[in-house]
N, C-alpha and C positions, 0 to 999 in steps of 0.2 A: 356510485362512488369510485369505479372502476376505471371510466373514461376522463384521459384529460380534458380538461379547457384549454384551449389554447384562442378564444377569442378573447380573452382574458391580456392583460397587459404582462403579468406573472401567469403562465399556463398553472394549473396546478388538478386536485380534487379532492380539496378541502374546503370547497366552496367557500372560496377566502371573500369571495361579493357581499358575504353577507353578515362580516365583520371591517365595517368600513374603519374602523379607527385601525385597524390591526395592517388591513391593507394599505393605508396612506405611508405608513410608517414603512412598511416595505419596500413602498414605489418611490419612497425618500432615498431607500437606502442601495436601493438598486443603479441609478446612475451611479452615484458611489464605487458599486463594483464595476460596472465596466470602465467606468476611470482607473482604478488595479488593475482591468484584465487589460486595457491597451500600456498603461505604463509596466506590468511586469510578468505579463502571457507570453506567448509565442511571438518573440523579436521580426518582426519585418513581412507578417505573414496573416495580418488583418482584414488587409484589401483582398485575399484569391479565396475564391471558392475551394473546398473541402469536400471531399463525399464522405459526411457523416451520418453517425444513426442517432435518431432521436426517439425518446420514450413518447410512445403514443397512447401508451396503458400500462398499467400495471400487472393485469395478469402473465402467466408463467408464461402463455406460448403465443408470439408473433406482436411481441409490444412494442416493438421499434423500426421505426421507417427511416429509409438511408435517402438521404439526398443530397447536394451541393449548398452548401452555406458559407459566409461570411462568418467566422467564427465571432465577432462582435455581435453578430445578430444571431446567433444561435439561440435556442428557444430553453433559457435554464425555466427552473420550475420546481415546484413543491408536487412530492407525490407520496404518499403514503398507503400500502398494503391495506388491502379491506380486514374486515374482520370474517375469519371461517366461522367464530364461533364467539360465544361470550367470552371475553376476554378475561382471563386466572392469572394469580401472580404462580409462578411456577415454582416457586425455590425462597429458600430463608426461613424467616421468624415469618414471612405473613405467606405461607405458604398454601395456593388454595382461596385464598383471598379476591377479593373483585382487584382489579388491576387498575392503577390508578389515569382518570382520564386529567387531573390536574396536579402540580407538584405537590405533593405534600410534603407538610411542613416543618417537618422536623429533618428530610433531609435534600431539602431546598441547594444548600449549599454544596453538597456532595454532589448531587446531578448535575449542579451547574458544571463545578469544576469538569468530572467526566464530559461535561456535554460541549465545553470550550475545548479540552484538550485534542478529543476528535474535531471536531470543527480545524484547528490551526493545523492539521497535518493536513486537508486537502489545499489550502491557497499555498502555502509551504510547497508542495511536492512543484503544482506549477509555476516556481518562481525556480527552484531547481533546476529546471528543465526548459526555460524559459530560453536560450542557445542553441538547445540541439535540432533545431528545423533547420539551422545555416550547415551545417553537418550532416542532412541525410542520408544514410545508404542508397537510399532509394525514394520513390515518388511511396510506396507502399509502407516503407519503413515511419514516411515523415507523417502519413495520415493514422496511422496508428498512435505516435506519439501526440498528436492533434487531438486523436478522440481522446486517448486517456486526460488531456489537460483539459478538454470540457466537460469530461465527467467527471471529476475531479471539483472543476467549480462548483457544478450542479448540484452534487456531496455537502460542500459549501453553503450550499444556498438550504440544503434539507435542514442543517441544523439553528441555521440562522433563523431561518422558520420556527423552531423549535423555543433558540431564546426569546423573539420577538413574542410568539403568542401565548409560551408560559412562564416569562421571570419579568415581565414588565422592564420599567425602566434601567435596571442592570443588566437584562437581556440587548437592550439594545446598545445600552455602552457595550458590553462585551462585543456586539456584533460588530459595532466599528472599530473597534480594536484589531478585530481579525484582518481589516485591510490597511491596518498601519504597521504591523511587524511585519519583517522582512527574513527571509529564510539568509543567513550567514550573516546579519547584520549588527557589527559586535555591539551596536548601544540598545537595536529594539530586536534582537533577535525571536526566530519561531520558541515555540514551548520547549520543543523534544529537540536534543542534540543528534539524532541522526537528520533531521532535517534541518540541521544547520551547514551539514556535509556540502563539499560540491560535487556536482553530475553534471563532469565536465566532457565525458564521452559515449559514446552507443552501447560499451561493454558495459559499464558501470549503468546508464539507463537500463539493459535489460538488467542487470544483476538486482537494481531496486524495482524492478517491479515484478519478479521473483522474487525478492525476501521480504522488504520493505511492504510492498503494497499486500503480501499474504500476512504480514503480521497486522496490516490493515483490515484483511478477511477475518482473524481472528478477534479483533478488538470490537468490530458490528456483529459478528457472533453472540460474543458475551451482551452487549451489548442489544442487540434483538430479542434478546429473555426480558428482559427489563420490562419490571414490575408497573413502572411507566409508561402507560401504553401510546403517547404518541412519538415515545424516544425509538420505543420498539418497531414500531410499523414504519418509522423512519427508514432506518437499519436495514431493516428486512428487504427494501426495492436499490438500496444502495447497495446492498449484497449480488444484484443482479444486473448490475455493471461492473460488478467490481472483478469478477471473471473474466472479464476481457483485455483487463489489464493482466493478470499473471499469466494470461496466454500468452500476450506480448513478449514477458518477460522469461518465459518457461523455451518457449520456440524461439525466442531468438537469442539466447545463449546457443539453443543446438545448432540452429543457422550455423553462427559462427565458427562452432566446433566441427560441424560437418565441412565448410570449405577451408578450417586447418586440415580436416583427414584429408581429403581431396588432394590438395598440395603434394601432402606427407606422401600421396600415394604414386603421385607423378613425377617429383622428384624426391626419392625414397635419403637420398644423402645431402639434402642443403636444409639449412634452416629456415624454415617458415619465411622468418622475418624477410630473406631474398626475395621472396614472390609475394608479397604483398598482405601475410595472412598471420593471423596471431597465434604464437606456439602458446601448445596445450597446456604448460607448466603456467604460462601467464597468467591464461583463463582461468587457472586452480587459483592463482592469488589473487584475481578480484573476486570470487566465489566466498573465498577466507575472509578477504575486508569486511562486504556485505553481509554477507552470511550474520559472522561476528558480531556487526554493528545493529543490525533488524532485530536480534536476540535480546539486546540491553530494552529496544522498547516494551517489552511486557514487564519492566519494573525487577522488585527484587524478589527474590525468590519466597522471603518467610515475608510478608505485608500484614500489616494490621489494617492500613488501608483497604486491600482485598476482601479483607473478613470480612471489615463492616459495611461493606458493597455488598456483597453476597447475602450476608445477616437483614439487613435493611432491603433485598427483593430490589434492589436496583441495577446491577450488574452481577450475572451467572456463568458459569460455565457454556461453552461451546457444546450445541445439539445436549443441551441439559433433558429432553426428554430420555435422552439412551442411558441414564443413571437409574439404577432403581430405587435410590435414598436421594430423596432433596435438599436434606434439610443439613447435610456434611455434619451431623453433631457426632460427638462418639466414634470420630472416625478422623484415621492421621494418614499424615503422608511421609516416607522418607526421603531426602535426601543426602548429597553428603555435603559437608559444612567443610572451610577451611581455614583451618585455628592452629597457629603457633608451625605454620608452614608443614602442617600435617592435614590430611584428607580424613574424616571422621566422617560415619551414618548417625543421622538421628530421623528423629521421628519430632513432627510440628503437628498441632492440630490441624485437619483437612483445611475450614475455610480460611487460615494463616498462608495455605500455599495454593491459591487459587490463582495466584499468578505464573506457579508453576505447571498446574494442571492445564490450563491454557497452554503454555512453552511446549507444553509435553507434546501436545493433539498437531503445531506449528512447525516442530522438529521431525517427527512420524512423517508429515505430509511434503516437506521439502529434501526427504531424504529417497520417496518418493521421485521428486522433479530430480534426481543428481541420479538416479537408475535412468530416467530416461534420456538422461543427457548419455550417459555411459553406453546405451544402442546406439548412440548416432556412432562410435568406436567400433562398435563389434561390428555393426552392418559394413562399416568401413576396412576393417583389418587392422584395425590398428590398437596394437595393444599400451590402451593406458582406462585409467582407471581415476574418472572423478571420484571425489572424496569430500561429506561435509563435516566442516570441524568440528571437534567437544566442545559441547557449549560452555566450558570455562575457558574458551582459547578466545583473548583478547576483549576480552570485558570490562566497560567501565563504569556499570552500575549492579548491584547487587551483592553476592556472597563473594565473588573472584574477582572483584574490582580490585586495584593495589595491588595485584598480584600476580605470576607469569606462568604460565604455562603451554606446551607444546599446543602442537594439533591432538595429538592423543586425549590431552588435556591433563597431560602430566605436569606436576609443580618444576618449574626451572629456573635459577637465579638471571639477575638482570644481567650479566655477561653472559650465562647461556641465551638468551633473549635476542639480546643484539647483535649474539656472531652468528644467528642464524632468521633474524626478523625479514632480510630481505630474499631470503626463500618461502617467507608465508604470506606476506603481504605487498602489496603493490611497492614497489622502489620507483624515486624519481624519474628512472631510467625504462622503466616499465612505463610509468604512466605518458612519457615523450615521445615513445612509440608508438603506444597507441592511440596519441593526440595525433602525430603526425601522419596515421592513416584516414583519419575524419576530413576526407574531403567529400563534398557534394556530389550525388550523381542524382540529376534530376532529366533523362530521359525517360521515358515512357517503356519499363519493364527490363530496367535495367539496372545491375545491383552493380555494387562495390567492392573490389576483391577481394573483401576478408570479410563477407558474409556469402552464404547462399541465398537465393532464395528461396521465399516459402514454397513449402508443399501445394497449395490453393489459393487463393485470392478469397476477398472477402465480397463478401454478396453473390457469389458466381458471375463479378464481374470475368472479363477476359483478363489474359496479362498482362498486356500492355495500357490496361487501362488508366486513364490519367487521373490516378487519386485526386492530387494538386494541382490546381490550373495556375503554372508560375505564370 
């Protein structure tokens, strides 16, 4: 159950051969997607070979083979985590329980919805980013962005999997649904408004795949506990691509920040912007936008929704084993509330704020990546000092929606807001700048002058090696 098929039309190892009704239905809906993936994948970049990695197993060590593809021919695929052991539901009311291998029925409807919402953020993210190959920094930069947007589909194709072979015929409408919205599309727009955003530059790609695609990590977290066990083992091997994307995104903010110090340090008195490279206040306000905006995806802080995910053993907590209570009964959490333009603590029953308990583990871990942005400064000499904002700073869903507050995440009226909005957040004049640096650099180990390049190459290629065959 370990090794893929791949003589298979869909690779997979779920031995889909041996559900012919279930497989026809797939292979219907597969031309499908690559008609999406050449009308709104990676613009202009179908025909050249790619050095990508492809899953050839599931297990932890050595499950992916790198070679040269057609990204229209890439080999997507169903793969699902074996079983270590008899599958338990881990958490809730069925706590301890066999894990279910088909939906059950009483919350049929909840699964689904969780199981569409993820789903619409992976074809969303590649329609997003569906521009930025015409803009590479580099031949290195563009295949990274390449891999993330097939694995991405791949993600795609694991849940599609999911509707098809347990919600019958509303699985499959849902499925084609997923290739008829459009990420910023005002009449068929994606589900989630951060992915209706545009990623319209390299700064803002790494910043979403830093925020955005960790709060993606966090969402197949909670979602890998699930009491569902083939939602779960879904999860679980999309968890292990999903790391390559925040590396992306984690390293190439520092990239960037390292060839501003660089600059800074060569000419100690011109601005950045003279020599081709992004001052480091910038890079602080697209940090803020993203930041800001990744944080609204985990919902609202107090959810009744959350409970009864949690209660119903269907969506748990992040690494729910390191809890020593499963069952979150008799047990609260505080936050602080803001009522009558006043900041008040309370306390909410624990599984009311399991969407904050997630925020919690997503905030810890990205304050994390803004330390390590902050060494590429010190190693440099240059003293500044990233910063991620209070998560009430620029929120448009939850307890601090309506409402303004600094970076501190002090409360501020709307004229405090707006005589200093364009010191926190991206301004017109920001974002023109750093459009106007997004030119192509498609030689063979050669970067753009407002990144470095990486530390290492990928696979132990050489450096000059030619990701992209233009």
């Amino acid at each position: 159950m370990t090794q893929i098929d791949y003589s298979q039309k869909i690779p997979n190892n779920v031995d889909l051969g041996s559900d012919k009704r279930l497989q026809r239905a797939l292979e219907r809906w597969q031309p499908d997607y690559i008609n999406w993936w050449r009308e709104m994948g990676p613009t202009n970049f179908n025909e050249n070979d790619v050095y990508l990695r492809t899953a050839v197993s599931v297990e932890r060590d050595g499950w992916a083979h790198f070679e040269e593809v057609k990204m229209p021919d890439y080999r997507w695929g169903i793969f699902l985590t074996p079983h270590q052991k008899e599958p338990k539901i881990g958490f809730g009311d069925h706590e301890g329980q066999d894990a279910w291998q088909q939906v059950p029925g009483e919350y049929r409807n909840w699964l689904k919805r969780l199981i569409v919402t993820q789903a619409d953020t992976e074809p969303a993210s590649v329609e997003q980013q569906r521009l930025l190959g015409m803009t590479a920094p580099s031949l290195y930069d563009m295949r990274n962005l390449f891999q993330v947007n097939v694995e991405e589909g791949r993600h795609l194709w694991a849940m599609v999997y999911v509707l098809h072979r347990h919600f019958g015929k509303d699985g499959r409408e849902e499925a084609d649904e997923l290739l008829q919205r459009r990420s910023g599309n005002a009449d068929h727009p994606r589900i989630l408004t951060t992915f209706n955003e545009p990623c319209e530059d390299w700064l803002s790609f790494f910043c979403f795949t830093m925020f955005t695609d960790r709060d993606g990590k966090y969402q197949l977290l909670s979602l890998a506990e699930s009491g569902f066990d083939p939602l779960a083992r879904s999860c679980r091997f999309m968890l292990t691509e999903e790391a390559h994307h925040m590396f992306v995104g984690q390293t190439g903010v520092a990239r960037v920040i390292r060839r501003t110090c660089e600059v800074m340090n060569e000419f100690p008195h011109a601005d950045p912007r003279e020599h081709g490279a992004i001052p480091l206040d910038l890079i602080q306000r697209y940090i803020n936008f993203w930041a800001s905006s990744s944080l609204d995806l985990f919902g609202a802080e107090v959810s009744s929704n959350s409970a009864n995910f949690f209660a119903a053993g269907i969506k748990g907590r992040a690494y729910e084993d390191k809890y020593e209570e499963h069952t979150a009964m008799d047990q609260f959490y505080e936050f602080e509330r803001f009522q009558n333009g006043r900041l008040t603590t309370e306390s909410v029953p624990m599984r009311n704020a399991m969407n904050e308990v997630l925020r919690d583990g997503y905030v810890e871990e990205n304050l994390k990546g803004v330390e390590y942005w902050n060494r590429e400064c010190e190693k440099l000499g240059i003293d500044f000092s990233f910063r991620y904002p209070q998560r009430r700073f620029n929120r448009t869903i939850g307890e601090y929606a309506g409402s303004r507050f600094d970076l501190q995440g002090i409360p501020i009226d709307e004229d405090g807001w707006n005589s200093q909005v364009n010191g926190w957040l991206p301004s017109l004049e920001d974002k023109a700048y750093v459009k106007s640096l997004m030119q192509p650099i498609t030689e063979r180990g050669k970067y753009a002058a407002w990144i470095a390049p990486p530390k290492r190459s990928i696979n132990g290629q050489p450096d000059d090696f030619e990701y992209v065959k233009l």
